[in-house]
C-alpha positions as CSV (number, residue, x, y, z in Angstrom):
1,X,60.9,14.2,-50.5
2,X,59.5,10.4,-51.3
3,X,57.0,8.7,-49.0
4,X,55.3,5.7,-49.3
5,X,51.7,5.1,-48.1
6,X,50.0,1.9,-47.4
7,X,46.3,1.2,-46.0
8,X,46.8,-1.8,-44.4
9,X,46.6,-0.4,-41.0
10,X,43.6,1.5,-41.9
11,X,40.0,1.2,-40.4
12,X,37.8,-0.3,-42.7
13,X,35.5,2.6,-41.5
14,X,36.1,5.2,-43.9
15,X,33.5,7.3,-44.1
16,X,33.3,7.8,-40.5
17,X,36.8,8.5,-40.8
18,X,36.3,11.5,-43.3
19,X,32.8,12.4,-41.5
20,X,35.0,13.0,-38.5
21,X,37.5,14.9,-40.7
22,X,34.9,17.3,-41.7
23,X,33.8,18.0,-38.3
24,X,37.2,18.9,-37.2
25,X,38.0,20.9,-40.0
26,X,34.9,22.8,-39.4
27,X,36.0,23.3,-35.6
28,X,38.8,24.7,-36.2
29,X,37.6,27.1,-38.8
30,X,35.0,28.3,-36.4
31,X,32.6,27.6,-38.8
32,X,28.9,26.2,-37.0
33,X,26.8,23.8,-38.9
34,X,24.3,26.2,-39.8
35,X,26.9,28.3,-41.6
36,X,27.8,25.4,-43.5
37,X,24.7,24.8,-44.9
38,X,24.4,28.3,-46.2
39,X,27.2,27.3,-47.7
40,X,26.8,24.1,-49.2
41,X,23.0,24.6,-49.7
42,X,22.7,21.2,-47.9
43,X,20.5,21.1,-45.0
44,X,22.1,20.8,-41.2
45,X,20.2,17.4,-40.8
46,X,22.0,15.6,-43.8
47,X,25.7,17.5,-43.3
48,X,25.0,16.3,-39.5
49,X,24.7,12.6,-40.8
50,X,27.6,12.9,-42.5
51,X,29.6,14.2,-40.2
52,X,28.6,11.0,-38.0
53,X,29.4,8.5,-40.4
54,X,25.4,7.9,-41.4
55,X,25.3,9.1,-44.8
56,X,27.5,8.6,-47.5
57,X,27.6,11.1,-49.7
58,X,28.8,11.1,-53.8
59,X,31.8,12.5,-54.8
60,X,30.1,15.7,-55.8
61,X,29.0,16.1,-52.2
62,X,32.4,15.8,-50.6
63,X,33.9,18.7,-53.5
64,X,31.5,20.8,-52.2
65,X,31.9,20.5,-48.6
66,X,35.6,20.9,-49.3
67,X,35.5,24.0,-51.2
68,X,32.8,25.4,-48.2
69,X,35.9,24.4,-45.6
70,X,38.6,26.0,-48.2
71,X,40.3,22.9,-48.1
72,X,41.6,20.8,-51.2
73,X,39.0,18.1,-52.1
74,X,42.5,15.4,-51.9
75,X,42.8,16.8,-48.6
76,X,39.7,16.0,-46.9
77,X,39.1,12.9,-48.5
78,X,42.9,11.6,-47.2
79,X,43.0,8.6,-44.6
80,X,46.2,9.2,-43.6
81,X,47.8,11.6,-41.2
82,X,50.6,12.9,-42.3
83,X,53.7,12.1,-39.5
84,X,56.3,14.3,-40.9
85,X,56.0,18.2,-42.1
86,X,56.5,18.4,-45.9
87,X,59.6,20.6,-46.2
88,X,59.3,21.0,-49.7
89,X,58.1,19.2,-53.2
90,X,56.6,15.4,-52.3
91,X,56.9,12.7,-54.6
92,X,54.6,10.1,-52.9
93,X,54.5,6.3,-54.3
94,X,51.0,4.2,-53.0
95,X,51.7,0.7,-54.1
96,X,48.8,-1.3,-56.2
97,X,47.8,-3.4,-53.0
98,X,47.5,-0.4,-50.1
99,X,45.3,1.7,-52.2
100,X,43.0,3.5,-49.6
101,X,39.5,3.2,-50.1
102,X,37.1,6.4,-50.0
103,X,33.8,5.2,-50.7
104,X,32.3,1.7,-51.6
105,X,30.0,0.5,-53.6
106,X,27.6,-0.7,-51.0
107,X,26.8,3.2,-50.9
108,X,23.0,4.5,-51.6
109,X,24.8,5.8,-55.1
110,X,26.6,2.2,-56.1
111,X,30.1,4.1,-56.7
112,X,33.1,2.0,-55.5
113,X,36.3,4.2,-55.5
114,X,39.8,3.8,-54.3
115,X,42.2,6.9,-53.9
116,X,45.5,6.8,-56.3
117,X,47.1,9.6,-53.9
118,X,47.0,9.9,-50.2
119,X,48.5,13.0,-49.9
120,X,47.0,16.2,-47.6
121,X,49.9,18.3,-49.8
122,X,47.8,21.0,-51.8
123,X,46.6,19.3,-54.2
124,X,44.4,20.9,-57.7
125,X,44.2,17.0,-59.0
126,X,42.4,14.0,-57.3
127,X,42.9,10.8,-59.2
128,X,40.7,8.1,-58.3
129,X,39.9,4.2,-59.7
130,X,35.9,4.5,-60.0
131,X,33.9,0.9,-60.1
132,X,30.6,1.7,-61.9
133,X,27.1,0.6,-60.6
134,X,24.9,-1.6,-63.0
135,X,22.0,1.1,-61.9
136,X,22.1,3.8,-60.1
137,X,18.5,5.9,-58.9
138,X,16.6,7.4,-61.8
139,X,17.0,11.2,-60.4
140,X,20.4,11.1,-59.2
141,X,23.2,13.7,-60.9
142,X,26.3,15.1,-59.1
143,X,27.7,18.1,-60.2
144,X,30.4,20.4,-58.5
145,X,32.9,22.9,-59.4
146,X,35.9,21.8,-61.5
147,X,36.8,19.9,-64.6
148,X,37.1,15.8,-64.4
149,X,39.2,13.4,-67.0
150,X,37.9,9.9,-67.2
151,X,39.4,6.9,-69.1
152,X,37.5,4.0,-69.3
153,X,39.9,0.8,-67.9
154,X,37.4,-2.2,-68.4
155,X,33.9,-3.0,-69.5
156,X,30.9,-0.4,-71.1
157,X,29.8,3.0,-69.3
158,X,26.9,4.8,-70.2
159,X,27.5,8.0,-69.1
160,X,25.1,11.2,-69.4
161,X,26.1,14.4,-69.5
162,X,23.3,16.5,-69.1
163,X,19.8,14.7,-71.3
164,X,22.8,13.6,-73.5
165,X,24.4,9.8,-73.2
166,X,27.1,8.2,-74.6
167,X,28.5,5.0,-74.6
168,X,32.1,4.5,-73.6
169,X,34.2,2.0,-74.5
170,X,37.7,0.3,-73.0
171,X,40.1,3.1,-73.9
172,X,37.5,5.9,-74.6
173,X,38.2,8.7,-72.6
174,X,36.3,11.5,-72.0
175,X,37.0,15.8,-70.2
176,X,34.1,17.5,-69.1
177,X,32.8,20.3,-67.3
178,X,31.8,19.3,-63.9
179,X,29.0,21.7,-63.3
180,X,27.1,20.2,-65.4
181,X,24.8,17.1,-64.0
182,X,26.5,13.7,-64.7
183,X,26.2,10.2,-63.4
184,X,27.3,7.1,-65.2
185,X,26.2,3.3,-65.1
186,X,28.2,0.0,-66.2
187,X,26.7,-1.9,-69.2
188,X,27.0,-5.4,-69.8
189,X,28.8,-6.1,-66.3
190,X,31.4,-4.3,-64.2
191,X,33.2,-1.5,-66.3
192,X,35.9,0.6,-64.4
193,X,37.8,3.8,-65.1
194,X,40.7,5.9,-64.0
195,X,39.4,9.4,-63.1
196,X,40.7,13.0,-61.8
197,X,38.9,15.5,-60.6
198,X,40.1,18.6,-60.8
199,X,39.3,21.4,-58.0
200,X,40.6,25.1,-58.3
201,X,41.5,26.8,-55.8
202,X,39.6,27.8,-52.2
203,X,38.9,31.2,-51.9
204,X,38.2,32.5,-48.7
205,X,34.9,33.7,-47.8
């Protein structure tokens, strides 16, 4: 089956759209805030503001809270609903101009990323087009379960792994563990990259 997706019609509200998202989810898996924070080992306070559109969490944050609800990390972040039931393999097309937005930069972590697939089919990949801050705060790392692939489209990334930097180049690419603490910044102007997350699978708990 082919679909094509397009975000014109979507609310330039995004986050509270996927703060809402997590909410349901967590209805109907019966699962109360304060067993959420067990675990996600984030307190209910923050996980609260996120829920109501006040916080907006790094990516790392939202792979988390994805793998806590046993959902696919494409799945929660989605801004679509689907209208159709998939009835078996999807090939799904999102044309250059209606990529849907996740999170912009004007968040407390600088990241602006768009999503590349607006599927809620399982999904083990998320491939995203990440805008990189000039700075981003001085003790901030994300880390989360899974692998990520990044190729750098545009511009200089500094990008530390660990106490270990490295400057990236246009057409560098880098794989790493994403369990480890990493956070990158732009150099010399804006730098882009093309990157995809990959999640294994929920297991329940």
């Amino acid at each position: 089956m082919m679909r094509e997706t397009s975000a014109s019609a979507e609310s330039a509200s995004g986050i509270d759209q996927i703060g809402a998202r997590v909410k349901r989810l967590r209805g109907e898996r019966d699962i109360t805030l304060d067993a959420l924070a067990k675990r996600t080992g984030f307190s209910k306070g923050y996980l609260s503001r996120i829920e109501n559109g006040k916080k907006t969490p790094p990516l790392g944050t939202w792979a988390r809270v994805a793998e806590a609800l046993e959902v696919q990390l494409g799945a929660l972040l989605q801004q679509r609903p689907r209208t159709e039931p998939a009835t078996g393999p999807v090939v799904e097309i999102v044309r250059a101009k209606e990529r849907p937005r996740v999170v912009r930069g004007a968040s407390a972590f600088g990241y602006d990323y768009v999503s590349l697939a607006n599927t809620q089919q399982a999904m083990h990949m998320q491939p995203l087009l990440f805008t990189f801050p000039k700075e981003i705060e001085k003790f901030v790392f994300f880390e989360h379960e899974g692998e990520e692939f990044m190729y750098i489209l545009s511009g200089r990334v500094e990008w530390q792994i660990g106490h270990e930097k490295h400057v990236l180049e246009t057409g560098d690419s880098l794989y790493f563990d994403s369990r480890l603490p990493h956070r990158g910044r732009a150099l010399d102007g804006e730098a882009s990259a093309l990157v995809v997350v990959y999640t294994p699978a929920t297991t329940s708990k």
